[in-house]
C-alpha beads as a LAMMPS data file, in Angstrom:
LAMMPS data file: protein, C-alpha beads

342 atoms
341 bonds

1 atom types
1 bond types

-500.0 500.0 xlo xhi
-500.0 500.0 ylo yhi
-500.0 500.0 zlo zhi

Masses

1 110.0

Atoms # bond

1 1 1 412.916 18.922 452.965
2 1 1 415.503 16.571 451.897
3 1 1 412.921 13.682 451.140
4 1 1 410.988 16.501 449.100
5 1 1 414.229 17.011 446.932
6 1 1 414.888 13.539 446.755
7 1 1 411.743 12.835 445.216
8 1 1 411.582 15.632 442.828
9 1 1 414.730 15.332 441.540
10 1 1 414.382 11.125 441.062
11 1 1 411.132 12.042 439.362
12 1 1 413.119 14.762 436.894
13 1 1 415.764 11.503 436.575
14 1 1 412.661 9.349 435.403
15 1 1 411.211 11.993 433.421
16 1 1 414.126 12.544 431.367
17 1 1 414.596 8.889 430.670
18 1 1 411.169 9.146 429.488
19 1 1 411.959 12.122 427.077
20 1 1 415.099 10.812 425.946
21 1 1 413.341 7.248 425.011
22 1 1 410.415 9.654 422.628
23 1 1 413.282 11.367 420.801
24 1 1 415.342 8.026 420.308
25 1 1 412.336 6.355 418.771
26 1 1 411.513 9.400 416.904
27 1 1 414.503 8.702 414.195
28 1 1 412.912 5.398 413.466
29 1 1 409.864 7.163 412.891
30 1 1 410.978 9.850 410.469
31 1 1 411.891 8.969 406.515
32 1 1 415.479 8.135 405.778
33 1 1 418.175 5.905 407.782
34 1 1 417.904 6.308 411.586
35 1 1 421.741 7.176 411.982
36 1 1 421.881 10.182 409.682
37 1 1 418.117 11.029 411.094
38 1 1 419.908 10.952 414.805
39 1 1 422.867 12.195 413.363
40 1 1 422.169 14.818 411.207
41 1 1 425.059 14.154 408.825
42 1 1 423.387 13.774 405.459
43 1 1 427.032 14.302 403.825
44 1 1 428.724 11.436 405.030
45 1 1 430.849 9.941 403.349
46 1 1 430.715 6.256 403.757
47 1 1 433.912 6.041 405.820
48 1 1 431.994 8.212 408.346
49 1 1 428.583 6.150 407.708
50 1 1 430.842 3.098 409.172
51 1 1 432.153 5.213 411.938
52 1 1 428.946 7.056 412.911
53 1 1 427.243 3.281 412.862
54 1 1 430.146 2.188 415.364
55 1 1 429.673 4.889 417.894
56 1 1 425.569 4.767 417.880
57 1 1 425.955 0.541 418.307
58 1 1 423.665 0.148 415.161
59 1 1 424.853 -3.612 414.493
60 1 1 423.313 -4.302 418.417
61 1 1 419.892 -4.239 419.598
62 1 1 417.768 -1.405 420.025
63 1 1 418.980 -1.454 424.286
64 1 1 422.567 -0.819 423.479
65 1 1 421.166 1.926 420.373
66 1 1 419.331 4.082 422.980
67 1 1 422.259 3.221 425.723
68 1 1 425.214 4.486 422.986
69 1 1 422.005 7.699 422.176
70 1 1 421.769 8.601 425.549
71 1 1 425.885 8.441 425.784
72 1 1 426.022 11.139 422.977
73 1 1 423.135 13.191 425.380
74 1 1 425.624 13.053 428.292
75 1 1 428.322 14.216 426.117
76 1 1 426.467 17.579 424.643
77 1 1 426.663 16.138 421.485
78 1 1 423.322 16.660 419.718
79 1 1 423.992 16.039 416.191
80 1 1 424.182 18.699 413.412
81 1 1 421.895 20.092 411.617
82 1 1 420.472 18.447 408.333
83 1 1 419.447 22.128 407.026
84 1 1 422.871 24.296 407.837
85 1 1 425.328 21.318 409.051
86 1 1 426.159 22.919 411.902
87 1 1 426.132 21.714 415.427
88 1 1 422.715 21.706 417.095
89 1 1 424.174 22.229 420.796
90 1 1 425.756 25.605 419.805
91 1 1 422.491 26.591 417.886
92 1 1 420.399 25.999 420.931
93 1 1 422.553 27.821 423.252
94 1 1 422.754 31.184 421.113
95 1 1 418.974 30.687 420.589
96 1 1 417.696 29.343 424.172
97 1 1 418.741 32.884 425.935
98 1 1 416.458 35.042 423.689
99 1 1 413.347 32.231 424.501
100 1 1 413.893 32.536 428.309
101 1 1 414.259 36.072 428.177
102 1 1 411.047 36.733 426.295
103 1 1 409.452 34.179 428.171
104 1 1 410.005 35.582 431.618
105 1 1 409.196 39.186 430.800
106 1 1 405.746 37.964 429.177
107 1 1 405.231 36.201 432.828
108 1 1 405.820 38.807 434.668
109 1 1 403.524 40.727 432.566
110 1 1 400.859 38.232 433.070
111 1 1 401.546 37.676 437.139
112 1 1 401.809 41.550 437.409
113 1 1 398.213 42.065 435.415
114 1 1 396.132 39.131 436.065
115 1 1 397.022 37.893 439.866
116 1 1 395.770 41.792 441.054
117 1 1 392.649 41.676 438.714
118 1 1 391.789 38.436 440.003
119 1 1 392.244 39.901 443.782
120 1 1 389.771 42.726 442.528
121 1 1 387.167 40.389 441.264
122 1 1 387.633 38.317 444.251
123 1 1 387.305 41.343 446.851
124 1 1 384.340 42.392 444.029
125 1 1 382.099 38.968 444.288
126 1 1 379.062 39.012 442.075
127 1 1 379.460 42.379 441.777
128 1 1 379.654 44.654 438.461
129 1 1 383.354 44.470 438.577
130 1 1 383.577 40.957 438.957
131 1 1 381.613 40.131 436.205
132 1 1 383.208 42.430 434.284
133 1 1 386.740 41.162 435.130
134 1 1 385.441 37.627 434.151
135 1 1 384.244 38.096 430.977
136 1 1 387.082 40.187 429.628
137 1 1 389.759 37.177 431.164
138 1 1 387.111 35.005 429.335
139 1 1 387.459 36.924 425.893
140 1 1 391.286 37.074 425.930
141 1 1 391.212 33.545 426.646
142 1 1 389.306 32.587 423.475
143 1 1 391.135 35.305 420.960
144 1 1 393.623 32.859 419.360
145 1 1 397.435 34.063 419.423
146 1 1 398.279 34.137 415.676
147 1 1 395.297 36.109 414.928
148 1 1 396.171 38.497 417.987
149 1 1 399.976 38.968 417.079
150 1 1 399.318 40.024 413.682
151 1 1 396.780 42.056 414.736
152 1 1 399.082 44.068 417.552
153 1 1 401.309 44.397 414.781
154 1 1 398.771 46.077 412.977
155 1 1 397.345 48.475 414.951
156 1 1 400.322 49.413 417.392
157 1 1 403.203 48.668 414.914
158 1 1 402.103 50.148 411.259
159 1 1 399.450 52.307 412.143
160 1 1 400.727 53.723 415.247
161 1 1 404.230 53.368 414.608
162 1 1 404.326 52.765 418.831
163 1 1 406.522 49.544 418.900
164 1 1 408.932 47.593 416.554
165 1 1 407.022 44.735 414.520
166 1 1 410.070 42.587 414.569
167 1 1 413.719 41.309 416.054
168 1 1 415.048 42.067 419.078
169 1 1 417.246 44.844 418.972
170 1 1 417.686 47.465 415.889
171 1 1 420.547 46.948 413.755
172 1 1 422.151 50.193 414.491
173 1 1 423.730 48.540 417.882
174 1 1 425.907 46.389 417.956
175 1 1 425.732 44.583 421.235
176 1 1 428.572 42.105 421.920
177 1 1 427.000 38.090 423.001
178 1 1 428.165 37.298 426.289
179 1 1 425.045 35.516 428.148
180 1 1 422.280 35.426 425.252
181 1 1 420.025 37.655 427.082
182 1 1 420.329 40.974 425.706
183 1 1 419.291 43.282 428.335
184 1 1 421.727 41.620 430.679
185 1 1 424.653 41.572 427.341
186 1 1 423.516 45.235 426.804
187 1 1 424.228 46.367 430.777
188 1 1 427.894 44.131 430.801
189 1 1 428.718 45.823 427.384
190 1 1 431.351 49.470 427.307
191 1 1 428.766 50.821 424.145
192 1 1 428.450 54.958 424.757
193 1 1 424.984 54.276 423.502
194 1 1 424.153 51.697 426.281
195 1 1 420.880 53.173 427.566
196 1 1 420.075 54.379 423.698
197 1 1 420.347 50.332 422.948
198 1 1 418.699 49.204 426.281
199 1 1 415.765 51.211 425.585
200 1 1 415.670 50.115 421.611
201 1 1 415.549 46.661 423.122
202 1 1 412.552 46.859 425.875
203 1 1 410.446 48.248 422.603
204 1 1 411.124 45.705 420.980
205 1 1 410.214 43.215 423.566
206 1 1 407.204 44.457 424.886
207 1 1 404.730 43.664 422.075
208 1 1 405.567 40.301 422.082
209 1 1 405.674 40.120 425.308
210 1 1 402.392 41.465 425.854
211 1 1 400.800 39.030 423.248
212 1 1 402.235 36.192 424.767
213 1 1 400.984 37.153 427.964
214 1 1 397.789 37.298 427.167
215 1 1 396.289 33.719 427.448
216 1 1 398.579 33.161 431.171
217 1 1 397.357 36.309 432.073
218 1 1 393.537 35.044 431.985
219 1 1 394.693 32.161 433.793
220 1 1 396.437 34.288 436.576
221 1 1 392.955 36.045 437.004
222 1 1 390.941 33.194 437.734
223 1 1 393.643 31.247 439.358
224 1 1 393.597 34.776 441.983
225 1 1 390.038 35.154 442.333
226 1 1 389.340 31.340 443.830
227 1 1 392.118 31.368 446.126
228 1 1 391.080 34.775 447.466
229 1 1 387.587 33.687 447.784
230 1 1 388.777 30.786 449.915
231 1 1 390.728 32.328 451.483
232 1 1 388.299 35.020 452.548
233 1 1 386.449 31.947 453.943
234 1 1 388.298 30.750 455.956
235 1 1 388.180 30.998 460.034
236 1 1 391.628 32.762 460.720
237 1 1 390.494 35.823 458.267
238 1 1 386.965 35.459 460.696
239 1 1 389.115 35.875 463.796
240 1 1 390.723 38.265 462.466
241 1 1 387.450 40.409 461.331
242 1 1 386.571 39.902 464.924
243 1 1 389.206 41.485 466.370
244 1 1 388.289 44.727 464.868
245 1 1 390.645 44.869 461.875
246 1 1 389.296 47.027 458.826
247 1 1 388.329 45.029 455.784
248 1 1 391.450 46.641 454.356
249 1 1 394.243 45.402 457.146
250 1 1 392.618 42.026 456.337
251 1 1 393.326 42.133 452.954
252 1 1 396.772 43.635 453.024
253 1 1 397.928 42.011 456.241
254 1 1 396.799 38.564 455.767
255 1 1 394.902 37.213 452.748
256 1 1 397.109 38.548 449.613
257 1 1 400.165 36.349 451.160
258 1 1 397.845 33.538 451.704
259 1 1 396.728 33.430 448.465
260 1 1 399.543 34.247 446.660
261 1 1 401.426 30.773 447.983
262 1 1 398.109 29.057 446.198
263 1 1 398.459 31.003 443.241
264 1 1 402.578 29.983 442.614
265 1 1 402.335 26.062 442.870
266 1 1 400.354 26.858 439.145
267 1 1 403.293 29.098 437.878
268 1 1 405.395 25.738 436.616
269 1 1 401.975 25.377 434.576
270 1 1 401.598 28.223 433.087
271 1 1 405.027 28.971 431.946
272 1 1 404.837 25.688 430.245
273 1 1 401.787 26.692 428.594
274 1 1 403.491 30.202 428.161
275 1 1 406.528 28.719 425.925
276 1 1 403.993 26.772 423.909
277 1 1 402.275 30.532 422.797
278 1 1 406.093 31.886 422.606
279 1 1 407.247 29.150 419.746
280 1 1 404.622 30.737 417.829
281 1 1 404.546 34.428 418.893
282 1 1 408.523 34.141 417.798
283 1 1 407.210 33.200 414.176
284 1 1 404.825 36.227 414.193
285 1 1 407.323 38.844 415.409
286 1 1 410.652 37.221 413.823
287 1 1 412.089 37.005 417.322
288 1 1 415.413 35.123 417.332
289 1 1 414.367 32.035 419.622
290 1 1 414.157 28.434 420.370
291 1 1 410.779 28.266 419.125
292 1 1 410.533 30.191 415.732
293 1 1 414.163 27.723 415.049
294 1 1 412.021 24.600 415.856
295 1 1 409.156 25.684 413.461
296 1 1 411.469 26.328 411.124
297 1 1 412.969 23.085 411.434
298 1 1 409.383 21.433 411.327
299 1 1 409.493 23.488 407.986
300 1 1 412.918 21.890 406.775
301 1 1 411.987 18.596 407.842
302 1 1 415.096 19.495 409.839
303 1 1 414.683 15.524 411.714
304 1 1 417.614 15.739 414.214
305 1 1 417.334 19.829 414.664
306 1 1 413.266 18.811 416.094
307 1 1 414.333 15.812 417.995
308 1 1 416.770 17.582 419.728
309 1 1 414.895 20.974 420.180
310 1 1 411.988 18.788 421.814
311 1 1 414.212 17.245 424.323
312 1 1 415.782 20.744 425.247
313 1 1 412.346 22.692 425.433
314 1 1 410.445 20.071 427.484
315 1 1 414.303 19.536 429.980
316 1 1 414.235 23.256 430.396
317 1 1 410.003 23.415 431.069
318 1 1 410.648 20.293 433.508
319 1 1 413.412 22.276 435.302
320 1 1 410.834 25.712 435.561
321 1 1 408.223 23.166 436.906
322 1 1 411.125 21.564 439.452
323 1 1 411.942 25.263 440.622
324 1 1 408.387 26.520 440.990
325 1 1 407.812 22.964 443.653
326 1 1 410.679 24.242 445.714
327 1 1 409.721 27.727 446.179
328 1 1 406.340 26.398 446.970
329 1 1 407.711 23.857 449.166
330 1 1 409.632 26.822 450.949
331 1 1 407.298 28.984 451.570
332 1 1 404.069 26.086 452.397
333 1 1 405.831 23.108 454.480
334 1 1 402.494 21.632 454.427
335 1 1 403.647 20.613 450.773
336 1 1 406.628 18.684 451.618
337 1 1 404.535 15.431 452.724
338 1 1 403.479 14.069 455.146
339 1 1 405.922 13.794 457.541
340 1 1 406.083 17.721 457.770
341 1 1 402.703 17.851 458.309
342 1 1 399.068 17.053 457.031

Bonds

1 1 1 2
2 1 2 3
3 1 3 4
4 1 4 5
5 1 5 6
6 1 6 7
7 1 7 8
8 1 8 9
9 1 9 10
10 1 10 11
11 1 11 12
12 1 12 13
13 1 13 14
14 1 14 15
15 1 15 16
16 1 16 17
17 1 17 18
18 1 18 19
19 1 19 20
20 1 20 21
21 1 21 22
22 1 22 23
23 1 23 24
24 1 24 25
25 1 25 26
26 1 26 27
27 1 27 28
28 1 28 29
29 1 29 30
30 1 30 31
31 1 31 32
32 1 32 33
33 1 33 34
34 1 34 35
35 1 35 36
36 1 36 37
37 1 37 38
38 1 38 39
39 1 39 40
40 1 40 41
41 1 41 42
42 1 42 43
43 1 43 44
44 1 44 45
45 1 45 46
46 1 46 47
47 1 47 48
48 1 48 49
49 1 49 50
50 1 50 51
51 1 51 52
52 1 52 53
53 1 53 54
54 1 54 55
55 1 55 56
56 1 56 57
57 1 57 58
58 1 58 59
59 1 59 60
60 1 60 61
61 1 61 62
62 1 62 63
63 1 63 64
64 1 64 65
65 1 65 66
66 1 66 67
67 1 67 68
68 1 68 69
69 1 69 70
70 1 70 71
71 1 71 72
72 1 72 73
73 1 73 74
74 1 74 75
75 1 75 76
76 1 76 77
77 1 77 78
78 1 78 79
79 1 79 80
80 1 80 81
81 1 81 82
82 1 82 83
83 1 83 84
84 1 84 85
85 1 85 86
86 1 86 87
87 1 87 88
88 1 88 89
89 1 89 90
90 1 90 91
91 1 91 92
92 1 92 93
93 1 93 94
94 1 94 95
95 1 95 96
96 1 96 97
97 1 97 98
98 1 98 99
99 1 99 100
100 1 100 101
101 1 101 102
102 1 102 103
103 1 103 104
104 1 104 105
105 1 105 106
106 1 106 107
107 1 107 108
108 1 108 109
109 1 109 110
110 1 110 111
111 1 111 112
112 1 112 113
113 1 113 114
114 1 114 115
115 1 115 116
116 1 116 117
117 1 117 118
118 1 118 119
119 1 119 120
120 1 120 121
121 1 121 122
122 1 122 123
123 1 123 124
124 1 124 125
125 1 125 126
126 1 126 127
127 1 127 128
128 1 128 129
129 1 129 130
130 1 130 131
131 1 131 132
132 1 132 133
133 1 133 134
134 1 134 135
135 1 135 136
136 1 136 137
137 1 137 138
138 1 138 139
139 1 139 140
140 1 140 141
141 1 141 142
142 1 142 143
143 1 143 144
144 1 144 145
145 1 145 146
146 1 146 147
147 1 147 148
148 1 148 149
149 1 149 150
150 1 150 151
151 1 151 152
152 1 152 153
153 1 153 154
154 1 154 155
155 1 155 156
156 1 156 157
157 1 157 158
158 1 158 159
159 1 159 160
160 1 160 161
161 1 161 162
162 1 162 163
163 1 163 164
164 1 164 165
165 1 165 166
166 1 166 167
167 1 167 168
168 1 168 169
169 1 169 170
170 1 170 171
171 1 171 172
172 1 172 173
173 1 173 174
174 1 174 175
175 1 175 176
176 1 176 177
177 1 177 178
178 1 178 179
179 1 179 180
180 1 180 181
181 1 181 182
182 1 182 183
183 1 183 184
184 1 184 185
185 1 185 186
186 1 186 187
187 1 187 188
188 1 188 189
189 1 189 190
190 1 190 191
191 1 191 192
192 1 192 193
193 1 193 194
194 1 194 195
195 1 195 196
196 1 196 197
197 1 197 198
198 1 198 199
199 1 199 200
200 1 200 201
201 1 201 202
202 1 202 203
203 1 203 204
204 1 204 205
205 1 205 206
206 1 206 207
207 1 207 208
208 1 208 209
209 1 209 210
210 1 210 211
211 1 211 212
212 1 212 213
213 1 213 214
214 1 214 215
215 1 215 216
216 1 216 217
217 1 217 218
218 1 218 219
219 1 219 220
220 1 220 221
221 1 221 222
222 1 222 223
223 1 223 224
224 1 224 225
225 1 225 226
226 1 226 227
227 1 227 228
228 1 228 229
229 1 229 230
230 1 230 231
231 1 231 232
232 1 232 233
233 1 233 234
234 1 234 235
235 1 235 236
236 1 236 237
237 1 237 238
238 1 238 239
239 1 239 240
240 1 240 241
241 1 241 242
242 1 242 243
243 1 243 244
244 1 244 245
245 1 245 246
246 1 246 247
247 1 247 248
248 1 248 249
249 1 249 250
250 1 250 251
251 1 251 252
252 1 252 253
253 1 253 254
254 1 254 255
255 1 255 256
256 1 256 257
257 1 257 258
258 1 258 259
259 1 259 260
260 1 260 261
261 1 261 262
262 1 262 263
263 1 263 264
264 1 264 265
265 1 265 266
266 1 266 267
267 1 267 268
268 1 268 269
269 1 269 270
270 1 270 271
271 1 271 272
272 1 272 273
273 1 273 274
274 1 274 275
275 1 275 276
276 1 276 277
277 1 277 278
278 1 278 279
279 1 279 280
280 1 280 281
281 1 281 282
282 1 282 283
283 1 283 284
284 1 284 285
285 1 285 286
286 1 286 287
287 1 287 288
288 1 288 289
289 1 289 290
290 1 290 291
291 1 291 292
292 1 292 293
293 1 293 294
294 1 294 295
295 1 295 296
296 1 296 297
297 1 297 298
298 1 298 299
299 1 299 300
300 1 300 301
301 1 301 302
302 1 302 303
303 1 303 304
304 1 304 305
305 1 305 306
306 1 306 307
307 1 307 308
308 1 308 309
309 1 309 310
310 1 310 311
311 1 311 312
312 1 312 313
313 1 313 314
314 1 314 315
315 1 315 316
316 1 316 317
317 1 317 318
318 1 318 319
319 1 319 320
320 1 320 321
321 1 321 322
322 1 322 323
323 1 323 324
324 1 324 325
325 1 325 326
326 1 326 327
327 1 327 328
328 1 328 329
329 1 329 330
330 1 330 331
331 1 331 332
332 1 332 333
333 1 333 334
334 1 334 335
335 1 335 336
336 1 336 337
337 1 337 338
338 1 338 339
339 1 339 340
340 1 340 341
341 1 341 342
């Protein structure tokens, strides 16, 4: 296991060398002078030009440019913002919270919905249920999110009146920020209308949520039905059928947890996928995250607010993906290499 983390955690090293190398060539790329692009201060005065030249090591080769970048990186210090002028690390960490929470509910959604419908149509092979399963995954993979959030807005939203069409929370509660994650801020807070605001909030949640879970979802079900149909192939769930277990102690007993550890080594996948659908979803639903601030800063032409919001979204997928190989790792030691097996 320790060669396992050694090697994931040099190839996260790498990786964010990688990532950090894209956004420092990205302020060469954009309009305008590289320092205030990787700076963000457009109000400089030229006393601060001089000094802001000085710490990023303009007057030396590019080396000692990305060496003095990656310093700042180290440091927290992200640059400001060319749109507000405020400081981009303090923007990401009240906005990052409200992405990850939003993001893991619409997994769960997706895990909870599609991994059992793919055990069905697996369990169901060539059957009218497995067909069935399969072309409704295949139809909610094709509907395309934009079209599919405005439309859940407009059927459960206006002409329902089921679910909130947008924020996070009504305004009536005021819920003090202590993590970022409101559910979590709304349990810690001493508010007499705690459970009133806790429920206000899962409404609000759960039609984005939903939408976003949508496309992962699809995945799950697929994903579910080929590992249970090898897994139902293989000679240990024969043995077992031979000893005189029911068709149901098989499937209980022995090949859901088999086929679950397939299924979660593609979780670090989909969540990255999932966050993709969320930056957009968070547009749709004016959702207070990560992703409707980098579109917005796309918008702006907002230079150092998207270099740095790239580098933060794909660091925090990376990390998911890094997680998700452990667990894996954990629970399959056949996936640790070869010296734990073959």
């Amino acid at each position: 296991m320790l060669i396992f983390t050694l090697r994931r955690l040099s190839l996260f090293v790498f990786t964010m060398l990688l990532l950090t190398l894209l956004s420092f060539s990205l302020c060469f790329l954009f309009p305008g002078d590289a320092v205030i692009n990787i700076s963000g201060a457009i109000n400089a005065t030229p006393e601060q030009l001089i000094q802001l030249n000085e710490s990023y090591q303009t007057s030396r080769n590019i080396f000692f440019q990305y060496l003095a970048y990656l310093t700042h990186i180290m440091d927290g210090n992200l640059g400001l913002s060319m749109a507000s002028q405020s400081v981009i690390g303090h923007e990401i960490l009240n906005l990052l919270p409200a992405t990850i929470e939003l993001s893991i509910v619409a997994l769960l959604i997706a895990m909870f919905v599609g991994i059992p419908l793919g055990f069905v149509a697996a369990i169901k092979h060539n059957k009218p249920a497995d067909n069935i399963i399969l072309s409704v995954s295949m139809l909610g993979y094709s509907i395309p999110v934009f079209w599919l959030g405005l439309l859940a807005i407009l059927t459960f939203s206006i002409s329902l009146g089921w679910f909130p069409s947008a924020g996070q929370i009504s305004l009536l509660f005021e819920i003090e920020l202590i993590t970022g994650i409101q559910f979590i801020d709304i349990l810690l807070s001493d508010s007499p209308y705690k459970w009133q605001a806790f429920s206000d909030a899962t409404a609000h949640i759960i039609l984005p949520a939903c939408v976003i879970a949508v496309a992962p979802a699809t995945i799950f079900i697929r994903l579910a039905r080929t590992s249970m149909i090898e897994v139902l192939e293989t000679s240990y769930i024969r043995a077992a059928s031979a000893k005189g277990l029911t068709f149901q102690q098989i499937i209980f007993r022995h090949a859901i947890r088999n086929a679950l550890i397939k299924i979660i080594r593609h979780v670090g996948l989909q969540f990255a996928n999932l966050v993709t659908i969320a930056m957009v979803t968070e547009v749709i639903f004016s959702w207070p995250g990560i992703g409707r601030w980098l579109i917005v800063s796309i918008d702006q032409r907002d230079y150092t607010a998207i270099q740095s919001g790239l580098l933060v979204l794909s660091c925090f997928i990376f990390v998911v993906h890094i997680l998700t190989d452990f667990i894996y790792a954990a629970l399959n030691p056949l996936a640790r290499g070869v010296k734990y097996g073959s």
